[in-house]
ZAMAR-287032 format. One record per residue: residue number from 1; x, y, z of N, C-alpha, C, O in turn. Coordinates in pm, whole numbers. Layout:
<i:NUM, nx:X, ny:Y, nz:Z, cax:X, cay:Y, caz:Z, cx:X, cy:Y, cz:Z, ox:X, oy:Y, oz:Z>
...
***
This chain:
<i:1, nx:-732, ny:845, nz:983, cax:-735, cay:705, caz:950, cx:-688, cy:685, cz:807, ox:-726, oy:766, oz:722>
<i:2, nx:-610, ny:587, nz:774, cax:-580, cay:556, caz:659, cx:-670, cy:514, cz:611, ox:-757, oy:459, oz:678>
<i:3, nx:-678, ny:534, nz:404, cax:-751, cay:461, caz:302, cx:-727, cy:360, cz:339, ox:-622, oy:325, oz:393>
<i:4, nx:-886, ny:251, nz:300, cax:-905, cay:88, caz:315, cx:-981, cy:116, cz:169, ox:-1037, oy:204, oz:105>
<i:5, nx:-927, ny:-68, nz:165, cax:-1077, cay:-116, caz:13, cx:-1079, cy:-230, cz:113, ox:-994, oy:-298, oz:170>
<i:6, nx:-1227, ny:-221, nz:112, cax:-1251, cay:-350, caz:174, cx:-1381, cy:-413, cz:63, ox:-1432, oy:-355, oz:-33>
<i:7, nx:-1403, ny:-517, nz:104, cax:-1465, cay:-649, caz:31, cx:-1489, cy:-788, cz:127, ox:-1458, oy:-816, oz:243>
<i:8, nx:-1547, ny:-845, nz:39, cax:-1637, cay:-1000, caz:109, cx:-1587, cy:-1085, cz:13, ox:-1632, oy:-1052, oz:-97>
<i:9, nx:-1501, ny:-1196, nz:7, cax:-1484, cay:-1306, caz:-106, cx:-1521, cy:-1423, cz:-7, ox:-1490, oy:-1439, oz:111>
<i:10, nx:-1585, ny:-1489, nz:-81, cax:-1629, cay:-1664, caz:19, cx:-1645, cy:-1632, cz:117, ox:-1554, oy:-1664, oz:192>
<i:11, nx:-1757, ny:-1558, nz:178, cax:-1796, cay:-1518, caz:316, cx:-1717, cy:-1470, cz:432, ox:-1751, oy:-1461, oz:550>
<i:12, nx:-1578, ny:-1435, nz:358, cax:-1475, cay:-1348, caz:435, cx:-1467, cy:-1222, cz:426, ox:-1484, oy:-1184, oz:310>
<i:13, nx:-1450, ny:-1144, nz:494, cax:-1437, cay:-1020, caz:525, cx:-1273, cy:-947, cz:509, ox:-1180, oy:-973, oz:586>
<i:14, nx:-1267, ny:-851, nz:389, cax:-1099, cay:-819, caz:391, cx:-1076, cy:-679, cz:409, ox:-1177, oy:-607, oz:408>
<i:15, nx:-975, ny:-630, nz:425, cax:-935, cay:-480, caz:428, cx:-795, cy:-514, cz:401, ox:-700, oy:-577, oz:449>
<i:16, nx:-829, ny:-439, nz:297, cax:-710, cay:-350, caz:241, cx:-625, cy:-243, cz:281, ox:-687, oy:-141, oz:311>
<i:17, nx:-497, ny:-235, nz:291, cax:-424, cay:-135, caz:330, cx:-315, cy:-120, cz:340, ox:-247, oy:-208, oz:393>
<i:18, nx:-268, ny:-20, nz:300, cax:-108, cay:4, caz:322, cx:-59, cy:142, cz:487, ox:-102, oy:254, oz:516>
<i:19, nx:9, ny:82, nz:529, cax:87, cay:155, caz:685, cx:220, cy:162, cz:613, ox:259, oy:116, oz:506>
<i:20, nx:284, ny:246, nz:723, cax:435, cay:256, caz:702, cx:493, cy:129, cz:731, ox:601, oy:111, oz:674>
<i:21, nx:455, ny:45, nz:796, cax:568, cay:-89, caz:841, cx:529, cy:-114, cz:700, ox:615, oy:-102, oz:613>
<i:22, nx:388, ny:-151, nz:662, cax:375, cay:-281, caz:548, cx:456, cy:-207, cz:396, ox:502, oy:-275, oz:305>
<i:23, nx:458, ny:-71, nz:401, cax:554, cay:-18, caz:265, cx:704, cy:-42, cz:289, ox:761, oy:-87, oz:190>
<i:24, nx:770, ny:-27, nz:380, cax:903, cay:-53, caz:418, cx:890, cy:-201, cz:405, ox:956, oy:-236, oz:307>
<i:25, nx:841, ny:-287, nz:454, cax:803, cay:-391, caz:453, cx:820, cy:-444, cz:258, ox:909, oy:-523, oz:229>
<i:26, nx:749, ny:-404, nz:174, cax:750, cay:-397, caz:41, cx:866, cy:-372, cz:22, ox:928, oy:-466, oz:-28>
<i:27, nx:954, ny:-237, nz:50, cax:1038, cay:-200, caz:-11, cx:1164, cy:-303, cz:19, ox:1264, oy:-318, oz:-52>
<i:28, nx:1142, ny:-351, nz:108, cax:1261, cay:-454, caz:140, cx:1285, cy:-579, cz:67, ox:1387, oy:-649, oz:70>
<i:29, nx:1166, ny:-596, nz:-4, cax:1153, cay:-718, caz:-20, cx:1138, cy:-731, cz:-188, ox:1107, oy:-830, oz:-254>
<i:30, nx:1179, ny:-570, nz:-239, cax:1223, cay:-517, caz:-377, cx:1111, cy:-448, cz:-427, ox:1117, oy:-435, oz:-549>
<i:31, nx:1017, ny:-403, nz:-378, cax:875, cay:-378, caz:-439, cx:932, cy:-195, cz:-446, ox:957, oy:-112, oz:-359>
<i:32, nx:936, ny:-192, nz:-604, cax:933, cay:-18, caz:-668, cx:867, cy:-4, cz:-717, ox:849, oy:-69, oz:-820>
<i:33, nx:771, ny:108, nz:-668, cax:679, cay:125, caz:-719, cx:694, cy:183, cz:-896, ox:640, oy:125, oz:-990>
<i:34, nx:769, ny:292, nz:-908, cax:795, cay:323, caz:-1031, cx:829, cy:213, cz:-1138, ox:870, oy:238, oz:-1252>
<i:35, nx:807, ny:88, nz:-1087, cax:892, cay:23, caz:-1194, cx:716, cy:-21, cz:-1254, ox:706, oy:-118, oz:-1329>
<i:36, nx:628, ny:33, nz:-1227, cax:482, cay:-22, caz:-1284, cx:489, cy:19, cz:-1449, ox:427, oy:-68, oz:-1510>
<i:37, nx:523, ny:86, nz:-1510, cax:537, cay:127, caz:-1624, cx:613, cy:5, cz:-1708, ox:561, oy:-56, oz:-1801>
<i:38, nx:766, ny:-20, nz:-1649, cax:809, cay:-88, caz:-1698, cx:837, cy:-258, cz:-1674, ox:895, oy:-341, oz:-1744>
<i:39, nx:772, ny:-268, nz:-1552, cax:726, cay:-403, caz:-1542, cx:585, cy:-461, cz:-1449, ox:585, oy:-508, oz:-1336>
<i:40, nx:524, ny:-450, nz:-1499, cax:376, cay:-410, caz:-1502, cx:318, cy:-546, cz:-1435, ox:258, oy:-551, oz:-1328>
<i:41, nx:352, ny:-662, nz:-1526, cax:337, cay:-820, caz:-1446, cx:415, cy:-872, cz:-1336, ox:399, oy:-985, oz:-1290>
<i:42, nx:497, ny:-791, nz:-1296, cax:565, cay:-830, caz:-1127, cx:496, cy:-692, cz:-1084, ox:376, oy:-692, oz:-1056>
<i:43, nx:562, ny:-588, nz:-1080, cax:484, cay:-485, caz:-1007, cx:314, cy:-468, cz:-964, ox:273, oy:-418, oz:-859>
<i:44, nx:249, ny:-511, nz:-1049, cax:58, cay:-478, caz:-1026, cx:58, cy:-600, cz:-918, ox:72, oy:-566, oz:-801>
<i:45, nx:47, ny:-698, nz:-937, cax:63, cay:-829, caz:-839, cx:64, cy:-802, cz:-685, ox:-12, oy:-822, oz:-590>
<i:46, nx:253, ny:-716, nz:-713, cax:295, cay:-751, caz:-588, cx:236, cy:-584, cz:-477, ox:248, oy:-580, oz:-354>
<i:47, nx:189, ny:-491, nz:-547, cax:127, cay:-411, caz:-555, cx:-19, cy:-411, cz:-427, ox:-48, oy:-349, oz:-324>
<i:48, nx:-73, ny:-509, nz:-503, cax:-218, cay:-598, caz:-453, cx:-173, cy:-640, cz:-342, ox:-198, oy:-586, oz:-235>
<i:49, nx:-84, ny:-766, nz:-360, cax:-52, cay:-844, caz:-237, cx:-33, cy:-769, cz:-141, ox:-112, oy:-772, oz:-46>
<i:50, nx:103, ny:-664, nz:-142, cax:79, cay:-583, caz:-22, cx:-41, cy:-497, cz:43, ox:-22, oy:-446, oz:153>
<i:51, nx:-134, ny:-485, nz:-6, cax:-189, cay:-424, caz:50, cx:-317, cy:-532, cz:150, ox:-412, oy:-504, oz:222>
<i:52, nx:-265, ny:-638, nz:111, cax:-302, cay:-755, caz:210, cx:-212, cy:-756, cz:382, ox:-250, oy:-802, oz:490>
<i:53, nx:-115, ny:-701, nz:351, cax:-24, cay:-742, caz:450, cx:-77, cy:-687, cz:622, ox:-49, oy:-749, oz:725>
<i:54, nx:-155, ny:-560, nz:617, cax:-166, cay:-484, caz:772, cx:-282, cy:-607, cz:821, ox:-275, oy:-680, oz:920>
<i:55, nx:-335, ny:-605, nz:769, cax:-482, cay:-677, caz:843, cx:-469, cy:-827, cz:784, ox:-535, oy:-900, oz:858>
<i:56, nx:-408, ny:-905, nz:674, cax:-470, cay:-1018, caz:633, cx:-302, cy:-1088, cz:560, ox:-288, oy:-1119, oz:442>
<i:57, nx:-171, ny:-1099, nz:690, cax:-28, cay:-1108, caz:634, cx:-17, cy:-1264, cz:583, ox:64, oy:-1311, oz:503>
<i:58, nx:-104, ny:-1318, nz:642, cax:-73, cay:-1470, caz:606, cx:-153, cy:-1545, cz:475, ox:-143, oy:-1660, oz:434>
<i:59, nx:-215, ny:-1459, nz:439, cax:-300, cay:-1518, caz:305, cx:-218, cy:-1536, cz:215, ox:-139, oy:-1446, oz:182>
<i:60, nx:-220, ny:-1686, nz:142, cax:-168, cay:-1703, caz:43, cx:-160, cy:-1666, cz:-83, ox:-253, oy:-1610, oz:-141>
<i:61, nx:-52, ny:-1692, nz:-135, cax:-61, cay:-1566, caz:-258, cx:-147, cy:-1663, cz:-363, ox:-214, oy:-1605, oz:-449>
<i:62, nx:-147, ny:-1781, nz:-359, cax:-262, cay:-1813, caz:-452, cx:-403, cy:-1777, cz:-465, ox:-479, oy:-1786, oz:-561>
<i:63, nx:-425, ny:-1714, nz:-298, cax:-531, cay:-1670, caz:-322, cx:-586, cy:-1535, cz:-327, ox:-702, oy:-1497, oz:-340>
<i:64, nx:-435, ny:-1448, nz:-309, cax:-443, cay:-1354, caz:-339, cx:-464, cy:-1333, cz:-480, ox:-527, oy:-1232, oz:-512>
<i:65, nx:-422, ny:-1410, nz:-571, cax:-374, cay:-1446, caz:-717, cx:-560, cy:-1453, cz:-802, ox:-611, oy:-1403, oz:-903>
<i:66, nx:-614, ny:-1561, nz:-670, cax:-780, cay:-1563, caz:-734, cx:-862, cy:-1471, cz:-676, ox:-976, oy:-1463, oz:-721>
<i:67, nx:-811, ny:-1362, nz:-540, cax:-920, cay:-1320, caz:-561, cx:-890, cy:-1174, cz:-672, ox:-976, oy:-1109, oz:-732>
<i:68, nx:-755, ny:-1157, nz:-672, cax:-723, cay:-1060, caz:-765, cx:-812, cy:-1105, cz:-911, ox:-894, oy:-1025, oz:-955>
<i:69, nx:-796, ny:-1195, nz:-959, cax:-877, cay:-1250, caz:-1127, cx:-998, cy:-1243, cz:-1086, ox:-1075, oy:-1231, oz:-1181>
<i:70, nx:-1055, ny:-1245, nz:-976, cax:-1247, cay:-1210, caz:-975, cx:-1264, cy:-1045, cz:-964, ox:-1377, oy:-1005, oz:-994>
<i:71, nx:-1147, ny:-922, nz:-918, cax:-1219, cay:-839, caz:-936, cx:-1187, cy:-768, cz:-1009, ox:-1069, oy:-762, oz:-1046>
<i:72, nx:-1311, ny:-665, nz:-1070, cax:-1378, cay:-596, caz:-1100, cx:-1319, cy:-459, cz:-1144, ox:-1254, oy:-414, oz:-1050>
<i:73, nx:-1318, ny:-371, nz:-1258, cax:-1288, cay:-258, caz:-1253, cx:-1180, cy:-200, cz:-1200, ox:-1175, oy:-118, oz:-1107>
<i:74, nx:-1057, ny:-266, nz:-1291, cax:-914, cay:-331, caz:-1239, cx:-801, cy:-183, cz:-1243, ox:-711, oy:-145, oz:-1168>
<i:75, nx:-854, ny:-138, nz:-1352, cax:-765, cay:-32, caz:-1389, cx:-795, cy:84, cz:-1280, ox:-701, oy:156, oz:-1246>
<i:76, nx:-943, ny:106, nz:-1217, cax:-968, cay:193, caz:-1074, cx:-932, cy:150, cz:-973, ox:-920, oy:222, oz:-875>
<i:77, nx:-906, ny:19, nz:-971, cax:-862, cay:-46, caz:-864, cx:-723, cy:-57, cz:-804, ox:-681, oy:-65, oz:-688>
<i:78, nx:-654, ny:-55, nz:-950, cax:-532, cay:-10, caz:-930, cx:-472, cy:139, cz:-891, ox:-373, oy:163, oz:-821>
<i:79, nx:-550, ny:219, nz:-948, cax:-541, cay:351, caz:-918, cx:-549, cy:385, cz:-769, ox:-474, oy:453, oz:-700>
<i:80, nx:-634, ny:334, nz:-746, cax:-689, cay:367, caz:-573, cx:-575, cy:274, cz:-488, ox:-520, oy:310, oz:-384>
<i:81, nx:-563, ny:192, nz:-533, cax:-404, cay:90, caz:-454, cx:-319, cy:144, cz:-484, ox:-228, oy:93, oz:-419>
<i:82, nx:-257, ny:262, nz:-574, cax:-140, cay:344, caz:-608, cx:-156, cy:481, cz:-486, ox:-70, oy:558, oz:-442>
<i:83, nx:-286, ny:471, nz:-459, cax:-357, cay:643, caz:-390, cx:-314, cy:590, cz:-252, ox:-231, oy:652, oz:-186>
<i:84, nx:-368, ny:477, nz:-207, cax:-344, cay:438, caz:-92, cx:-198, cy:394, cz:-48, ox:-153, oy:382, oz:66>
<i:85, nx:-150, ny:379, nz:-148, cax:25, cay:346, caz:-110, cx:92, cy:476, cz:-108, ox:156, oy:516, oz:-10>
<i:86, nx:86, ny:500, nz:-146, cax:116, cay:686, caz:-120, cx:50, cy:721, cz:3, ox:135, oy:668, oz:74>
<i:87, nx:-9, ny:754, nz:62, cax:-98, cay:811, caz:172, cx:72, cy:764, cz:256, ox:159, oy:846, oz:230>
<i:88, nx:110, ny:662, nz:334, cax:174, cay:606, caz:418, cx:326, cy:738, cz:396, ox:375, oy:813, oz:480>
<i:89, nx:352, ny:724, nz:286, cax:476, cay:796, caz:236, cx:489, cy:943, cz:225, ox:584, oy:1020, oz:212>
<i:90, nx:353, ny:958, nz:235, cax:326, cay:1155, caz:216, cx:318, cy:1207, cz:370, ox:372, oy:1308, oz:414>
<i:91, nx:221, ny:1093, nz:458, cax:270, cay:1146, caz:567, cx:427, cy:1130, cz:654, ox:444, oy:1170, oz:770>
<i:92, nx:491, ny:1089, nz:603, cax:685, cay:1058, caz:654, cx:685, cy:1181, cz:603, ox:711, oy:1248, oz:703>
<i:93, nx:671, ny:1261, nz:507, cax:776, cay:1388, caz:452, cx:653, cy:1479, cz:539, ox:720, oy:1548, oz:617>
<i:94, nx:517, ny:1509, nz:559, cax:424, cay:1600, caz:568, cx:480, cy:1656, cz:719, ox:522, oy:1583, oz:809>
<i:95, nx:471, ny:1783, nz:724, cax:470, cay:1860, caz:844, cx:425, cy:1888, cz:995, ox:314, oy:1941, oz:993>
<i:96, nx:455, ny:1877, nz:1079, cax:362, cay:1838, caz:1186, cx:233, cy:1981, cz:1196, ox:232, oy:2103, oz:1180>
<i:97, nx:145, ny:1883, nz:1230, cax:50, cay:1981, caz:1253, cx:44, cy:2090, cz:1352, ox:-4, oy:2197, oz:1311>
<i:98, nx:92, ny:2082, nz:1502, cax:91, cay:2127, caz:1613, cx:279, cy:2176, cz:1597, ox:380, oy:2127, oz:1547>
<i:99, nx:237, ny:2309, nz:1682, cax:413, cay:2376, caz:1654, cx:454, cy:2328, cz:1834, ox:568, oy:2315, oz:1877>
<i:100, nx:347, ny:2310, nz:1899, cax:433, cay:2248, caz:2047, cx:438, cy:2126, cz:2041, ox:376, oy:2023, oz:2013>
<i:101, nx:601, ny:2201, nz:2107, cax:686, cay:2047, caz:2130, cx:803, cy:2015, cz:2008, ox:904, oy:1951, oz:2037>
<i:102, nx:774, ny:2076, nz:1845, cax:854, cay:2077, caz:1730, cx:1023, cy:2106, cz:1774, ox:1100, oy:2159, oz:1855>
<i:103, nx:1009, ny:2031, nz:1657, cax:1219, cay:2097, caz:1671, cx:1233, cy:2116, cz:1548, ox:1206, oy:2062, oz:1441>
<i:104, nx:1300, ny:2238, nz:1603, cax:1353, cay:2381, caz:1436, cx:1484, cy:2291, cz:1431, ox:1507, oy:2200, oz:1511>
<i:105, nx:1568, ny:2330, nz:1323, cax:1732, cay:2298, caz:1281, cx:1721, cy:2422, cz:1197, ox:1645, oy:2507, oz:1149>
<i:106, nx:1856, ny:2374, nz:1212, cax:1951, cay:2486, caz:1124, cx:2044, cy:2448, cz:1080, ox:2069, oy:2347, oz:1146>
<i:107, nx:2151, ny:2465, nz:974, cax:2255, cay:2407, caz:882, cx:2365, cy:2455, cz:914, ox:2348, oy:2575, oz:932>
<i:108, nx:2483, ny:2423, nz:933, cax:2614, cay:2495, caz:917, cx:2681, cy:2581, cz:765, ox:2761, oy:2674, oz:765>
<i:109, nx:2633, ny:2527, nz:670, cax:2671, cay:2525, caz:564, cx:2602, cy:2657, cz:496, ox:2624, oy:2684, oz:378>
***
């Protein structure tokens, strides 16, 4: 199962998360992650927002905007939304577990 952050704002119930559609999904729509260093006020944002998208796609970003300014312990929070956006992308390159059924290659070159 993939990492969730979940939470309660105004008697709603949320989960957090990033899948492979909702990162491709990001990436289409210009979201680099590396660019957090150097643009920190579009990137952290849009960062958050996605991880609205698997379970909660239609919430507005205004209120993604307030419930982002109510929480808490921002700089772990971000960390763990960097941990969880990764998870989606590590398993695309990671190895299959089970060798039946795999397909070997080989190179010409």
């Amino acid at each position: 199962m993939s990492k969730q952050l979940k939470f309660t704002y105004k008697d709603k119930e949320y989960t957090l998360e990033y899948t492979r559609r909702t990162v491709e999904r990001m990436e289409r729509e210009g979201f680099v992650a590396s660019d957090v260093k150097d643009k920190p006020m579009t990137t952290l944002p849009a960062l958050f927002k996605g991880a609205f998208l698997a379970h909660h796609p239609f919430v507005k970003n205004e209120l993604v905007d307030e419930i982002y300014g109510k929480m808490t312990n921002k700089q772990e929070l971000i960390g763990k939304l960097a941990e969880m956006y990764n998870e989606p992308i590590s398993a695309l390159v990671d190895e299959p577990e089970e060798n039946e059924g795999n397909l070997n290659w080989t190179a010409s070159w």
